[in-house]
C-alpha positions in Angstrom: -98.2 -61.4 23.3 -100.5 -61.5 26.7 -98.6 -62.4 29.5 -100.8 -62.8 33.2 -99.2 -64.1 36.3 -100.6 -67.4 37.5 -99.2 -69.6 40.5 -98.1 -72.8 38.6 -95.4 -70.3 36.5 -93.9 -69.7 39.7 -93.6 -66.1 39.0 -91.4 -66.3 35.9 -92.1 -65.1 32.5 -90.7 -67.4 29.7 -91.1 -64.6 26.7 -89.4 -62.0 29.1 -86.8 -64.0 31.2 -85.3 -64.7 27.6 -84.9 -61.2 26.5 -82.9 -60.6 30.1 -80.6 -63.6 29.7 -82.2 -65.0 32.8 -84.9 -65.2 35.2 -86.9 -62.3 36.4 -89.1 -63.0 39.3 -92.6 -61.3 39.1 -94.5 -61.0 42.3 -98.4 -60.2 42.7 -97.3 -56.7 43.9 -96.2 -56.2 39.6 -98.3 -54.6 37.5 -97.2 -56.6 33.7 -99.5 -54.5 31.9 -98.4 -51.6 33.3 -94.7 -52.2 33.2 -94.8 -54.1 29.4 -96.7 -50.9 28.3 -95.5 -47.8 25.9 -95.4 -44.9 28.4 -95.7 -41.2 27.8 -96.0 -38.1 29.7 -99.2 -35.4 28.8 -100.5 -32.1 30.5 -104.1 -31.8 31.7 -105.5 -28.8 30.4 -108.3 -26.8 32.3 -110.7 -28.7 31.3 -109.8 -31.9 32.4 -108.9 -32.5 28.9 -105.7 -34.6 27.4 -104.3 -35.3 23.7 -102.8 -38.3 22.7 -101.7 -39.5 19.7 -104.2 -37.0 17.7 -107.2 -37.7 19.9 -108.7 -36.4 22.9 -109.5 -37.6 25.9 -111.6 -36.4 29.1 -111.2 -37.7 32.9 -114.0 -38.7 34.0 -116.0 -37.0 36.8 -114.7 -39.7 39.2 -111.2 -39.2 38.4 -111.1 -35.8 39.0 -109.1 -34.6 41.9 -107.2 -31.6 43.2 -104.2 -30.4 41.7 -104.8 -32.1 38.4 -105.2 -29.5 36.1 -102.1 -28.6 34.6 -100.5 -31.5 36.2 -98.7 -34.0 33.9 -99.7 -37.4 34.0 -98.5 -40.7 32.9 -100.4 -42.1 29.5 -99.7 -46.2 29.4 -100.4 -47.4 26.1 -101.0 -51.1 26.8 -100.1 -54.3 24.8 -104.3 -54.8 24.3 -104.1 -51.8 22.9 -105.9 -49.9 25.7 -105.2 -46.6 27.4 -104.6 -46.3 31.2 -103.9 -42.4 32.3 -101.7 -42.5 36.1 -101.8 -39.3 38.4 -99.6 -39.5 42.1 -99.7 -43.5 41.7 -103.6 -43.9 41.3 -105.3 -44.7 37.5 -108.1 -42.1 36.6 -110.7 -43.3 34.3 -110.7 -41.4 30.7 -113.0 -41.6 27.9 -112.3 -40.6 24.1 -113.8 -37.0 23.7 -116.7 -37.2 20.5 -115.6 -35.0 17.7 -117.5 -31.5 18.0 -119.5 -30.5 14.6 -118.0 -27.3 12.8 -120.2 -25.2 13.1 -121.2 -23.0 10.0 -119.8 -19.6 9.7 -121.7 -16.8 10.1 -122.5 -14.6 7.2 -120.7 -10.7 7.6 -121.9 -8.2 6.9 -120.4 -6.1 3.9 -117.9 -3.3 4.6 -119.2 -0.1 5.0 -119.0 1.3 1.2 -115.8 3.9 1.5 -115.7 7.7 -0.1 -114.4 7.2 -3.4 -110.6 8.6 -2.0 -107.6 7.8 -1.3 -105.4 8.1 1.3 -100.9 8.8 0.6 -100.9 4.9 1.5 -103.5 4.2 -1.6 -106.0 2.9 1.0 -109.8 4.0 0.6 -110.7 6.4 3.2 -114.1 5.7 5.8 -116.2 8.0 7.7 -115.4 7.4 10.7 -113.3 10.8 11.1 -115.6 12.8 9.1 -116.4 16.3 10.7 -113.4 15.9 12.9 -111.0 18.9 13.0 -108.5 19.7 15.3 -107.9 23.1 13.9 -111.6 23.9 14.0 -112.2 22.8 17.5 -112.4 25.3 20.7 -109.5 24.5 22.8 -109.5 22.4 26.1 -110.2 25.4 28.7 -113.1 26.3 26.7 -114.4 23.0 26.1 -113.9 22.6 30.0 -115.4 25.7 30.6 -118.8 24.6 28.4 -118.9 21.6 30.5 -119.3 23.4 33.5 -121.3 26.1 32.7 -123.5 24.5 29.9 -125.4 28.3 29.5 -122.0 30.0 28.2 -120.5 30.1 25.2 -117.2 28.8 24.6 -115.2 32.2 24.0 -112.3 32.7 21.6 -109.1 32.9 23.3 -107.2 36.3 22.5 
């Protein structure tokens, strides 16, 4: 169904006017496709970036204006099937984004081999603690004190 408004209808749409029970006047100032369209509501992301029914779409650069990201817009889905994105009562020009290649994963690298042990949990112990003893260790003033005075010896305390 493609309805246009031409003079010699006087306005009137007969498909419409029907569905009312009885004559709607359509002026130039009426938008059909606009107003005969599915409408939906969608958030701009960051990136000037929309989804819509599974797909993507960008603004383009000429659409762009301030205060529309994160703004929610008005998606018309038309009767042609076409898309027409409205932000504060002006239509911004959108194109399908393409489909980005996966890209391949990158190899890892295999786990550091563990000891051989077992931890109360049943988990394999690593390294990264080896040689590490609090019990062993010179306490904080004396490790302080080394700082300091790199020549000295940490001494035992008493």
């Amino acid at each position: 169904m493609n309805f246009s408004y031409s003079a010699s209808s006087g306005g009137f749409i007969p498909g419409v006017n029907k569905f009312f029970g009885g004559y709607v006047e359509v002026g130039r100032e009426h938008d059909l496709a606009a107003i005969l369209s599915q409408v939906q509501s969608r958030v701009v992301t960051n990136d000037y970036t929309l989804r819509f029914e599974g797909q993507s779409y960008r603004v383009e650069r000429e659409g762009i204006t301030a205060g529309l990201r994160g703004s929610r817009v008005r998606v018309e889905r038309r009767l042609d099937g076409t898309l027409a994105v409205r932000f504060r009562g002006r239509y911004r020009a959108i194109a399908r984004c393409e489909v980005k290649a996966q890209p391949l994963p990158v190899p890892r690298r295999a786990a550091v081999p563990a000891i051989g042990k077992t931890d109360s949990k049943g988990k394999k112990r690593t390294r990264w603690m080896e040689g590490f003893d609090l019990r062993r260790s010179p306490p904080l003033w004396a490790a302080i004190r080394a700082e300091r005075n790199p020549a000295s010896t940490p001494a035992e305390p008493s």
